[in-house]
N, C-alpha and C positions, 0 to 999 in steps of 0.2 A: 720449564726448560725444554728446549728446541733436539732433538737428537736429528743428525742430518746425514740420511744413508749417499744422498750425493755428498762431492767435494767442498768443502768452504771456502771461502773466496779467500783467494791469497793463497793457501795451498800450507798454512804452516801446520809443523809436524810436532807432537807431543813427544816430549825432551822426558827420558826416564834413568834414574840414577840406574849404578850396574847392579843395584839388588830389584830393578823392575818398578820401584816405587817412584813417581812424580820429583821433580827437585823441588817440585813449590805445587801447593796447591790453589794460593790467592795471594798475586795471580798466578795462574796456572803456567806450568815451564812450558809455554813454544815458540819456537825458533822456527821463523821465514825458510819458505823452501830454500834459497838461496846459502842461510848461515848451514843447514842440513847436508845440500851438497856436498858444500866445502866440508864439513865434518867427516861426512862418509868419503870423501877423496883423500881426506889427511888420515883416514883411518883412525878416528875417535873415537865412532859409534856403530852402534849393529844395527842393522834395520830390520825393525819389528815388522812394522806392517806396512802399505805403497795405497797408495791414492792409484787411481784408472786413465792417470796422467801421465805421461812420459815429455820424459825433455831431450833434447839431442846435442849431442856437437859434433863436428866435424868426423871424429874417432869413436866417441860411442856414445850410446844411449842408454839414460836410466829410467824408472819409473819413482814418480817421486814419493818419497815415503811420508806417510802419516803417523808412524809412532818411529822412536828411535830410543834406543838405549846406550847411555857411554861404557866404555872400556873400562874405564878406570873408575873407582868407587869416589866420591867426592861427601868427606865425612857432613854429616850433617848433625853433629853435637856441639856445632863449634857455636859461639855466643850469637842470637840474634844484631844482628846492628840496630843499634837506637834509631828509629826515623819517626816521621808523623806519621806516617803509614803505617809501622810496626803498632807504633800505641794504640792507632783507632783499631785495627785488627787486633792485638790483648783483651782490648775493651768492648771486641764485638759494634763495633761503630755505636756505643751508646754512649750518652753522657752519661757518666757514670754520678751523677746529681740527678737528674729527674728521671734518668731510666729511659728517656728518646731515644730514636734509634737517624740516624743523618746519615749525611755521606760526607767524603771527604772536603766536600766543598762548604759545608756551612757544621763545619762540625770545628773546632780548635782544641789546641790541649792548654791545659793547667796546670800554675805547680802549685801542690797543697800547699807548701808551705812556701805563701810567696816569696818572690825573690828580696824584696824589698825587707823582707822577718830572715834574711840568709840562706831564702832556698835556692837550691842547685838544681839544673836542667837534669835528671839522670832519669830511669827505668821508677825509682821508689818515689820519684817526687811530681812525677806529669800522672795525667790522667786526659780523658777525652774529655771534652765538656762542650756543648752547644752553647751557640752565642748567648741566648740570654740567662744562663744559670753563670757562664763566665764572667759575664758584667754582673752581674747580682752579687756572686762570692767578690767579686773585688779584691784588695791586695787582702783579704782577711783569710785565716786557717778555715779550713771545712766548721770545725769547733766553735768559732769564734763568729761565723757566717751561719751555723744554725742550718748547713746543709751537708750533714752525712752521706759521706764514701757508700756508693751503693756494695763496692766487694774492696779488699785488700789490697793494697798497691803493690807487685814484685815484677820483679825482672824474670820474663816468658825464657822458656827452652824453644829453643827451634822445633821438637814434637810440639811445644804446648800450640807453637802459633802456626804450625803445619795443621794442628786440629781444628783450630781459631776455622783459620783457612776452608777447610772442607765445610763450613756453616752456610761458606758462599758460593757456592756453585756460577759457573757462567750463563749465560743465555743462549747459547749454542755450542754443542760439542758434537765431534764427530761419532759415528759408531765405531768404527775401529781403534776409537782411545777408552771405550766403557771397560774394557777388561783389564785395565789399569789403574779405573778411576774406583772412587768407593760413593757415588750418589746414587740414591733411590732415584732413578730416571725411566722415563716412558719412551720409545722409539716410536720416533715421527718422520713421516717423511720431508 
């Protein structure tokens, strides 16, 4: 991982709940210099820390910021949303049959108990699974396919896959977001 004492391109600013903690870790909360503006104009958010940027208008000028905190607390026990994104993040992007690790592009999900035997799309019934463990299980049960659930199937709390989340760090963060973030990171220029 990149830590970059200059600005990053695009200029967007790290979005932090008003207990100071990330609203998401993966992907990481940032909002375009632009949405931040606007935020700090409508009086939404406080600003943490400013990039060595300034933007101007006619009446004033600001410096634009790199970290931001909202006003307002925005709960974060509320149910994760089912997506293919959330499962591969539950699942740590592995199949959870051969234990591979993929990305979202060659990675699918599965319902244990195919749909075709009455399963239902929900959190207890998908699981991540690579193409060819997917084609192998076929419409059959894990049980019945002879390829055992590497862990337990449940529906994640927004902590569990906030945690998920911090496994994946980005490829480049500013320095002025490190004191928000929780990764073992090096400063590079």
């Amino acid at each position: 991982m990149q830590v970059l004492t200059g600005s990053p391109s695009g200029y967007p600013a790290l979005v932090l709940n008003a207990d100071f903690r990330p609203l998401s870790y993966f992907p990481l909360s940032l909002w375009s210099w632009e949405e931040v503006i606007k935020a700090v104009w409508q009086d939404r958010v406080e600003v943490v820390a400013t990039y060595d940027r300034v933007v101007r208008s006619p009446s004033m000028e600001m410096q634009l910021p790199s970290v931001v905190c909202l006003k307002s607390y925005i709960d974060q026990d509320r149910s994760p949303a089912f997506t293919r994104f959330n499962v591969f993040l539950r699942d740590g992007f592995r199949c959870q049959y051969c234990g591979e690790r993929g990305t979202s592009h060659d990675l699918t999900f599965d319902h244990v108990l195919p749909r075709s035997q009455g399963g239902i799309t929900s959190w207890r019934n998908i699981v991540t699974a690579c193409g060819p463990c997917n084609l192998k299980k076929g419409g059959r049960t894990p049980l019945q396919a002879q390829m055992p659930l590497r862990r337990k199937v449940e529906r994640p709390t927004t902590w569990q896959l906030q945690e998920a989340g911090r496994k994946f760090p980005p490829q480049t963060l500013h320095k002025s977001w490190l004191d928000f973030l929780y990764w073992d990171v090096a400063l590079e220029a």
